[in-house]
Backbone as XML, in Angstrom:
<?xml version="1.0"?>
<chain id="A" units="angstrom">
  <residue number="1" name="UNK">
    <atom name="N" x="6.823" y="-2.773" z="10.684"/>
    <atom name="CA" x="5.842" y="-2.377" z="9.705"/>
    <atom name="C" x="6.314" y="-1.066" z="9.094"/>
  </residue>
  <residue number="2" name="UNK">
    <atom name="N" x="6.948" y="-1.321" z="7.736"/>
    <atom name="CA" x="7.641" y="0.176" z="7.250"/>
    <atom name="C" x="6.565" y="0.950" z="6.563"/>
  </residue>
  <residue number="3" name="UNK">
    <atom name="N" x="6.246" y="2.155" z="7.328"/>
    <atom name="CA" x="5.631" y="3.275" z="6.391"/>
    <atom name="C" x="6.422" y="3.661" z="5.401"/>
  </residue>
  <residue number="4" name="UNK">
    <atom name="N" x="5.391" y="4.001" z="4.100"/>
    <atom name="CA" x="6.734" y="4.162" z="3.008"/>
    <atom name="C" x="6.111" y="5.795" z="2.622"/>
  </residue>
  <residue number="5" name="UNK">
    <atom name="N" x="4.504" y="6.401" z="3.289"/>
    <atom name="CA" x="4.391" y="7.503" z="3.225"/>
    <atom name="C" x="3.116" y="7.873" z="3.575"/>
  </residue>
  <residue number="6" name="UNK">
    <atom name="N" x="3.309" y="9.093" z="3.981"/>
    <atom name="CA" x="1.779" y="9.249" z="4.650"/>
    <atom name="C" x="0.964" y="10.783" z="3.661"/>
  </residue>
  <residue number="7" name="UNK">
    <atom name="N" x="0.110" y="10.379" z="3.563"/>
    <atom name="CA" x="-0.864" y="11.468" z="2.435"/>
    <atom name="C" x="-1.818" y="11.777" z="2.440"/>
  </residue>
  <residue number="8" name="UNK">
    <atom name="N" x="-2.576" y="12.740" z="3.284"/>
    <atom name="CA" x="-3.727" y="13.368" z="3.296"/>
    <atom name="C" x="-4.736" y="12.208" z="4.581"/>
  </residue>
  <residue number="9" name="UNK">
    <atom name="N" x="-3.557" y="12.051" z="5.297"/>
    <atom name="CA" x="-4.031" y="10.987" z="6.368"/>
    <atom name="C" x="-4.201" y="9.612" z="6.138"/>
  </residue>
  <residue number="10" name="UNK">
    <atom name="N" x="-3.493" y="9.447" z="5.155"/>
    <atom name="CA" x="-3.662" y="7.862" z="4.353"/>
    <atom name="C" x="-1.964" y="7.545" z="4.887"/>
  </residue>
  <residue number="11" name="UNK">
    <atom name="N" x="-2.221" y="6.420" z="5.538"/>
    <atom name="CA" x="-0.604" y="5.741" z="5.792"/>
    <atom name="C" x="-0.282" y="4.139" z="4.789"/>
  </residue>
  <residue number="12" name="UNK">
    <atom name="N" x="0.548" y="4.934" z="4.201"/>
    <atom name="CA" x="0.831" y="3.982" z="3.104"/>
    <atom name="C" x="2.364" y="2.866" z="4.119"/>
  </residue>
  <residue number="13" name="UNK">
    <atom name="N" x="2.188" y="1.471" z="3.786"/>
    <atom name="CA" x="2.893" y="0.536" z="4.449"/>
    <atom name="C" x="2.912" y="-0.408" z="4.043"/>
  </residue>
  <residue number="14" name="UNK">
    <atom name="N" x="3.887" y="-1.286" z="4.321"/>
    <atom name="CA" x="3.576" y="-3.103" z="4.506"/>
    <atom name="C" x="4.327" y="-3.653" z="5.527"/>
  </residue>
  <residue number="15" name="UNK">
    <atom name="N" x="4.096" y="-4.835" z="6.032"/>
    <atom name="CA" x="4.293" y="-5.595" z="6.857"/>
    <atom name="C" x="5.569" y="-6.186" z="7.311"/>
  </residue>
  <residue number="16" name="UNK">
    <atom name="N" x="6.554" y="-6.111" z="7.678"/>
    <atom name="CA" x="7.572" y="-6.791" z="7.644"/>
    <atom name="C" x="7.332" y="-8.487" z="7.183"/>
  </residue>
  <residue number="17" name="UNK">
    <atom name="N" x="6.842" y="-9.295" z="7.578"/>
    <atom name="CA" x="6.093" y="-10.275" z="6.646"/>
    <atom name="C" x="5.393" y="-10.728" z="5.867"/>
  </residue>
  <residue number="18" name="UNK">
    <atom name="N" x="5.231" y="-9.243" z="5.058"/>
    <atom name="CA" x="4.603" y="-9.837" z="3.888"/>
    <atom name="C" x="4.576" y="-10.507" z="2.983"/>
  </residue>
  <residue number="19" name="UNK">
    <atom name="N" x="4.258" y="-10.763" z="2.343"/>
    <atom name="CA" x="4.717" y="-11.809" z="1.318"/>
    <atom name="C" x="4.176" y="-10.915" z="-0.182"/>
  </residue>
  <residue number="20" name="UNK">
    <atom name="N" x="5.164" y="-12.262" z="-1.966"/>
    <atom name="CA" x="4.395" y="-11.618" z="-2.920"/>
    <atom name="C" x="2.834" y="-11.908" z="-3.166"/>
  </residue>
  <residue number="21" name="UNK">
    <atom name="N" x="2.379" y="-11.376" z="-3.770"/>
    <atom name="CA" x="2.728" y="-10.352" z="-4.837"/>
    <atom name="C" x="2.900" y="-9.594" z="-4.248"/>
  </residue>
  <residue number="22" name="UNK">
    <atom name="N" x="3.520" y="-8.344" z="-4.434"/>
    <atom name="CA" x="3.769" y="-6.468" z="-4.282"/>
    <atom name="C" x="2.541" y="-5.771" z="-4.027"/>
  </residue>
  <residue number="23" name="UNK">
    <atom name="N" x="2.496" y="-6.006" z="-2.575"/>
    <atom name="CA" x="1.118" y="-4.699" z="-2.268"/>
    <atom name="C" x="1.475" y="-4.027" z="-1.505"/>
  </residue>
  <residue number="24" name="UNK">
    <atom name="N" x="0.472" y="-3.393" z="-0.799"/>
    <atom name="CA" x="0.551" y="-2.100" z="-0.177"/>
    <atom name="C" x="-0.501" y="-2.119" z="0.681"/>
  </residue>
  <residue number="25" name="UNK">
    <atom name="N" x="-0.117" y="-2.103" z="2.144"/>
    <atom name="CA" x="-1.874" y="-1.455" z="3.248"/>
    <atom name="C" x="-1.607" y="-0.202" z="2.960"/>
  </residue>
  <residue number="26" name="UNK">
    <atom name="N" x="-2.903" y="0.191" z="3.347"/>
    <atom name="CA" x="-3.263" y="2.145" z="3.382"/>
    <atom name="C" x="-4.338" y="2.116" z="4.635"/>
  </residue>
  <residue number="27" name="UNK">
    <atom name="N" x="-3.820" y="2.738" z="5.191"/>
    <atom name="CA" x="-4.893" y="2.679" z="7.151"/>
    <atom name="C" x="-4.740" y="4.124" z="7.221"/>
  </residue>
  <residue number="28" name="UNK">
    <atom name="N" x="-6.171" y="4.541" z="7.640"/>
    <atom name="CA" x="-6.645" y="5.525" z="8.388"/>
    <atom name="C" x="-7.547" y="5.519" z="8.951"/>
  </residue>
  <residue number="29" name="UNK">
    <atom name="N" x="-7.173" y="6.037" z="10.053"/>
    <atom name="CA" x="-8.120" y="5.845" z="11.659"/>
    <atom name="C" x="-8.284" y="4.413" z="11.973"/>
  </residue>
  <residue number="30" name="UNK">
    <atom name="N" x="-9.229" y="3.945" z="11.857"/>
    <atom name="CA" x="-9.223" y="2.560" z="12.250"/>
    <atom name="C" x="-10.028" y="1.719" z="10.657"/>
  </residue>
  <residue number="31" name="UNK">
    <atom name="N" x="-9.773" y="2.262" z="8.976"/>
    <atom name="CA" x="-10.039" y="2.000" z="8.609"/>
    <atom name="C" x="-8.803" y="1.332" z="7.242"/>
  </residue>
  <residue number="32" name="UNK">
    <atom name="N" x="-9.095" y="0.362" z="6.672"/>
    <atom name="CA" x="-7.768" y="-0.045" z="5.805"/>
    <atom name="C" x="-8.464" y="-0.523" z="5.131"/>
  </residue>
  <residue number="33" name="UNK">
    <atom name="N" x="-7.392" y="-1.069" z="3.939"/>
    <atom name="CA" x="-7.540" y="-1.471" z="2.902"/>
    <atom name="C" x="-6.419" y="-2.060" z="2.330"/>
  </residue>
  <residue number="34" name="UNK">
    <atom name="N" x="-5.867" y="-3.252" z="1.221"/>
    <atom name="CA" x="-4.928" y="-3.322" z="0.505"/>
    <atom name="C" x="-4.911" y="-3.798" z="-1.175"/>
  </residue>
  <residue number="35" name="UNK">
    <atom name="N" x="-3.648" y="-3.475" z="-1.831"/>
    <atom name="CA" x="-3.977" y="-3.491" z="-3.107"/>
    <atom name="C" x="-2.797" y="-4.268" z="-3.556"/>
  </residue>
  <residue number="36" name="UNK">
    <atom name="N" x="-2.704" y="-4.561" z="-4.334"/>
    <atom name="CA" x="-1.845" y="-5.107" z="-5.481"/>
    <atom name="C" x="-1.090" y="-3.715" z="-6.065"/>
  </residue>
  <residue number="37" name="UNK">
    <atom name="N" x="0.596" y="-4.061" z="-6.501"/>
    <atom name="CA" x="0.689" y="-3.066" z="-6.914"/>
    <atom name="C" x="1.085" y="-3.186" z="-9.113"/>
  </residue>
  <residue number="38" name="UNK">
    <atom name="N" x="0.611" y="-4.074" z="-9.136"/>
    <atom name="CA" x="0.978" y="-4.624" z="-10.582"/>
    <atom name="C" x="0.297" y="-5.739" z="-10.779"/>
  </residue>
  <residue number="39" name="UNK">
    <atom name="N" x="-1.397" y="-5.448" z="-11.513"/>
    <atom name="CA" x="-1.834" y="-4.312" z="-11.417"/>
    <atom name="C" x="-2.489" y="-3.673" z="-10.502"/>
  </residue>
  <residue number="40" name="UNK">
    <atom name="N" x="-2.506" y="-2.349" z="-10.450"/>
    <atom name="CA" x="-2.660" y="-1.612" z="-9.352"/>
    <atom name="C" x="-4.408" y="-2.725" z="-9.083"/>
  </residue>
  <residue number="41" name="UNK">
    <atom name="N" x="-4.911" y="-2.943" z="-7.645"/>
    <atom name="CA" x="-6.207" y="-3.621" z="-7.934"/>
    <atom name="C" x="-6.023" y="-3.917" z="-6.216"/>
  </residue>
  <residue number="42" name="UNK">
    <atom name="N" x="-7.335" y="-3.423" z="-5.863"/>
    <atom name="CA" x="-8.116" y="-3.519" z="-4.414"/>
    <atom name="C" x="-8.227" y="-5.141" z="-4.552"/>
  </residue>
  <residue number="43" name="UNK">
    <atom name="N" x="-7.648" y="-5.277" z="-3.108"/>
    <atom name="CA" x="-7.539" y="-6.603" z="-2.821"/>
    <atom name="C" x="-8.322" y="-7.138" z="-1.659"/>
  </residue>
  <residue number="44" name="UNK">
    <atom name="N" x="-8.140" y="-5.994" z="-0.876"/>
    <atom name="CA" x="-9.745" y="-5.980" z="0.190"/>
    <atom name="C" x="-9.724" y="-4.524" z="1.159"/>
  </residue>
  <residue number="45" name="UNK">
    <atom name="N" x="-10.929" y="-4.797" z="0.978"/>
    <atom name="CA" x="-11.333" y="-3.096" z="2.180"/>
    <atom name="C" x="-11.776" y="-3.058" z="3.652"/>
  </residue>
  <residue number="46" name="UNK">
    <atom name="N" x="-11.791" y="-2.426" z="4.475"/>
    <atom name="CA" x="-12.434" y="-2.730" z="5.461"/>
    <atom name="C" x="-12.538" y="-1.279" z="6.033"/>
  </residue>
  <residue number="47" name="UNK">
    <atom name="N" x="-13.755" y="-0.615" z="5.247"/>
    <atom name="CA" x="-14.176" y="0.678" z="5.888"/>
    <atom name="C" x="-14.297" y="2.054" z="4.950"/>
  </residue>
  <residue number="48" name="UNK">
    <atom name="N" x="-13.042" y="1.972" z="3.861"/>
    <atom name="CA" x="-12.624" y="2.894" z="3.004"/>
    <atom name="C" x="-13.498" y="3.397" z="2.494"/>
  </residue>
  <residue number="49" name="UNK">
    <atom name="N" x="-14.456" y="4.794" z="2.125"/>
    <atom name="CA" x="-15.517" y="4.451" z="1.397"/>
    <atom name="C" x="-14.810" y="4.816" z="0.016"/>
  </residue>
  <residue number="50" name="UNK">
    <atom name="N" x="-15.876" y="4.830" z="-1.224"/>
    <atom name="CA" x="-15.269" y="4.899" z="-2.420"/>
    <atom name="C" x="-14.666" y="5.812" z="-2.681"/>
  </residue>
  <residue number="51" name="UNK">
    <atom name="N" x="-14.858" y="7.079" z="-2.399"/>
    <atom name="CA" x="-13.908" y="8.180" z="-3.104"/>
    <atom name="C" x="-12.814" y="8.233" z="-2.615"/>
  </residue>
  <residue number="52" name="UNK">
    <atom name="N" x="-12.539" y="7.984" z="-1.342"/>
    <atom name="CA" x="-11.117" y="6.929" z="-0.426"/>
    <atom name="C" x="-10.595" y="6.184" z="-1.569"/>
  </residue>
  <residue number="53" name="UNK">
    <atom name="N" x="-11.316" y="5.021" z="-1.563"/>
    <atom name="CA" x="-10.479" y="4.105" z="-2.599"/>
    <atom name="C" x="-10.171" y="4.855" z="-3.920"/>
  </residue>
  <residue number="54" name="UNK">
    <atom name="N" x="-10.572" y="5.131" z="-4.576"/>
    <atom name="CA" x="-10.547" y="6.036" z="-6.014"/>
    <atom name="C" x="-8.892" y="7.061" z="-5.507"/>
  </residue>
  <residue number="55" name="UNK">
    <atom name="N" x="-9.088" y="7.617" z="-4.580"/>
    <atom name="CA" x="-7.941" y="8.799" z="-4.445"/>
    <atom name="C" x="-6.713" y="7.574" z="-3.768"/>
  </residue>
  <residue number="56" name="UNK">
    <atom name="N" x="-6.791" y="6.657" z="-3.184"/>
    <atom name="CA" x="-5.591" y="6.074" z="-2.814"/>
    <atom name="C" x="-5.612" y="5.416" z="-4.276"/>
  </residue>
  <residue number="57" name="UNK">
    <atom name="N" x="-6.108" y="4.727" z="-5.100"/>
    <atom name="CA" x="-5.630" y="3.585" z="-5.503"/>
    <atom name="C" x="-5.230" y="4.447" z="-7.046"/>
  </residue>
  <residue number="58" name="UNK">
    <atom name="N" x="-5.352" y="5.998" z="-7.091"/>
    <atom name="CA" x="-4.803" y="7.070" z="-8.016"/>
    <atom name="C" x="-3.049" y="6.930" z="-7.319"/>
  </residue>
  <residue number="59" name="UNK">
    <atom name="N" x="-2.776" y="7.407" z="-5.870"/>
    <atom name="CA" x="-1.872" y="7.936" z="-4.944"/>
    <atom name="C" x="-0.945" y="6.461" z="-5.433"/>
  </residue>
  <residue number="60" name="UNK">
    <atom name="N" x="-1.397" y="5.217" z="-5.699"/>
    <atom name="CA" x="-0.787" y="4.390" z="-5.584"/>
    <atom name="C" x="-0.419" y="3.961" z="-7.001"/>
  </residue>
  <residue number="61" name="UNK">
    <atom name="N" x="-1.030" y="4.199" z="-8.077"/>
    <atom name="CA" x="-0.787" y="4.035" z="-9.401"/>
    <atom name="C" x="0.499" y="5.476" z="-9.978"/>
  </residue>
  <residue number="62" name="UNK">
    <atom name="N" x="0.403" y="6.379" z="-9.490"/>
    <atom name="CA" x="1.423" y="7.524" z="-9.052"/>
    <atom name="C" x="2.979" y="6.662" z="-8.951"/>
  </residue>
  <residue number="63" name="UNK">
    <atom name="N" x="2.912" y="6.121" z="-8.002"/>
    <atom name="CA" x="4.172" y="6.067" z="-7.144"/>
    <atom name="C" x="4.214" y="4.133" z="-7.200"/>
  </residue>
  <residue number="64" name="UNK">
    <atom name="N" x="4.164" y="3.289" z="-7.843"/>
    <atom name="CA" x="3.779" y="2.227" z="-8.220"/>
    <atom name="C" x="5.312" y="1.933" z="-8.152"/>
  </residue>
  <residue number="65" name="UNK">
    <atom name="N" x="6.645" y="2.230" z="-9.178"/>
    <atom name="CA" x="7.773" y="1.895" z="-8.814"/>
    <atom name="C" x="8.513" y="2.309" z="-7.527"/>
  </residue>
  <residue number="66" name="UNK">
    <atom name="N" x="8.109" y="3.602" z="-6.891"/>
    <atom name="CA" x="8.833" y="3.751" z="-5.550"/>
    <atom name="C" x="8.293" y="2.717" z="-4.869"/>
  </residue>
  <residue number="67" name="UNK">
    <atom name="N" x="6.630" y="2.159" z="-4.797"/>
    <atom name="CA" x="6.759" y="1.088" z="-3.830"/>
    <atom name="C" x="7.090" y="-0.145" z="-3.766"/>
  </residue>
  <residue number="68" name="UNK">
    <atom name="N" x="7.330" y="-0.273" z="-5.345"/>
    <atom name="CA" x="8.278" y="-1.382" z="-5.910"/>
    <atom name="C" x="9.650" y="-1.654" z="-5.364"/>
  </residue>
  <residue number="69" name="UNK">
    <atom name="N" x="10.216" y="-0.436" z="-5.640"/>
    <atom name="CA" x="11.698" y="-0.454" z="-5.044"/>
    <atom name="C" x="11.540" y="-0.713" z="-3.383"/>
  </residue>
  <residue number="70" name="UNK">
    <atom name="N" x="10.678" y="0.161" z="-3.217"/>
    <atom name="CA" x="11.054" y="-0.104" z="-1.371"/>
    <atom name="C" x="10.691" y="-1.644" z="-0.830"/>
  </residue>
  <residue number="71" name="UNK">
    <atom name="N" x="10.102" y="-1.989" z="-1.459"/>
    <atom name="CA" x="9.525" y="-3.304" z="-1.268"/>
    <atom name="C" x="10.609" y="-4.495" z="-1.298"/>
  </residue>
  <residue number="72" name="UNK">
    <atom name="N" x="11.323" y="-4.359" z="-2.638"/>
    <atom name="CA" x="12.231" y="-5.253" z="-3.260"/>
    <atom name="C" x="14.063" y="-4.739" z="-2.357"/>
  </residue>
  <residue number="73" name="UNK">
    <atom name="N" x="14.036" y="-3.557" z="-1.925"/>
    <atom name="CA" x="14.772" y="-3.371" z="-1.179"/>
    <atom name="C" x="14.891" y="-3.434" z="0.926"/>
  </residue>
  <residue number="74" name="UNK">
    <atom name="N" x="13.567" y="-3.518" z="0.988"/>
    <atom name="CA" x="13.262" y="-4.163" z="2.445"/>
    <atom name="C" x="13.697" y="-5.761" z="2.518"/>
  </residue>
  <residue number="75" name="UNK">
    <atom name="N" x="12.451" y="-6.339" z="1.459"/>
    <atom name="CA" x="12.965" y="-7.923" z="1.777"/>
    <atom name="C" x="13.563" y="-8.263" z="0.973"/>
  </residue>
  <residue number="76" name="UNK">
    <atom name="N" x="14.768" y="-7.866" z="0.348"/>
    <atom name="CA" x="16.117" y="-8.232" z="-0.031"/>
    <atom name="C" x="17.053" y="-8.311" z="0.981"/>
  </residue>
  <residue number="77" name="UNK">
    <atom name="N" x="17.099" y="-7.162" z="1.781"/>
    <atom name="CA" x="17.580" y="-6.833" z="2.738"/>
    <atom name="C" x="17.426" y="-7.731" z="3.701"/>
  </residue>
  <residue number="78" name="UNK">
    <atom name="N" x="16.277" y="-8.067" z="4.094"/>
    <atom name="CA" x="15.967" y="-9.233" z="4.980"/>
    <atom name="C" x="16.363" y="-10.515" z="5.662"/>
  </residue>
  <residue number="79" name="UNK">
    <atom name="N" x="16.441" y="-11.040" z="3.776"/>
    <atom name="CA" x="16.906" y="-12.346" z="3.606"/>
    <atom name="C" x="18.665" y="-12.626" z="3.707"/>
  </residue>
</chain>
């Protein structure tokens, strides 16, 4: 499970099996969430409250091609 960065206690990741489309988990404490990264868009929550979501899914519209690349360079790599 590669962290690709951690931010204000938000651990940004995905799965070694994930699959497309291009998203992203974000877990803190025992709470997560994931999004789409094109377009950026909450895909499901479980705990986050809103101003959480609002500041990650900013953190993630930010940095939208780095998690592109890391993404497309993990499971490239993979296969």
């Amino acid at each position: 499970m590669p962290t690709l960065f951690v931010l204000f206690g938000f651990r940004f990741l995905f799965y070694g099996n994930d699959h497309e489309p291009i998203h992203i988990h974000v877990i803190k404490d025992n709470r997560k969430a994931k999004f789409t990264i094109s377009p950026v868009q909450l895909v499901e929550n479980h705990g986050l409250k809103p101003l959480e979501l609002k500041m990650v899914k900013k953190i993630i519209v930010d940095n939208q091609e780095i998690i592109a690349e890391y993404w497309n360079k993990f499971f490239n790599s993979v296969k």
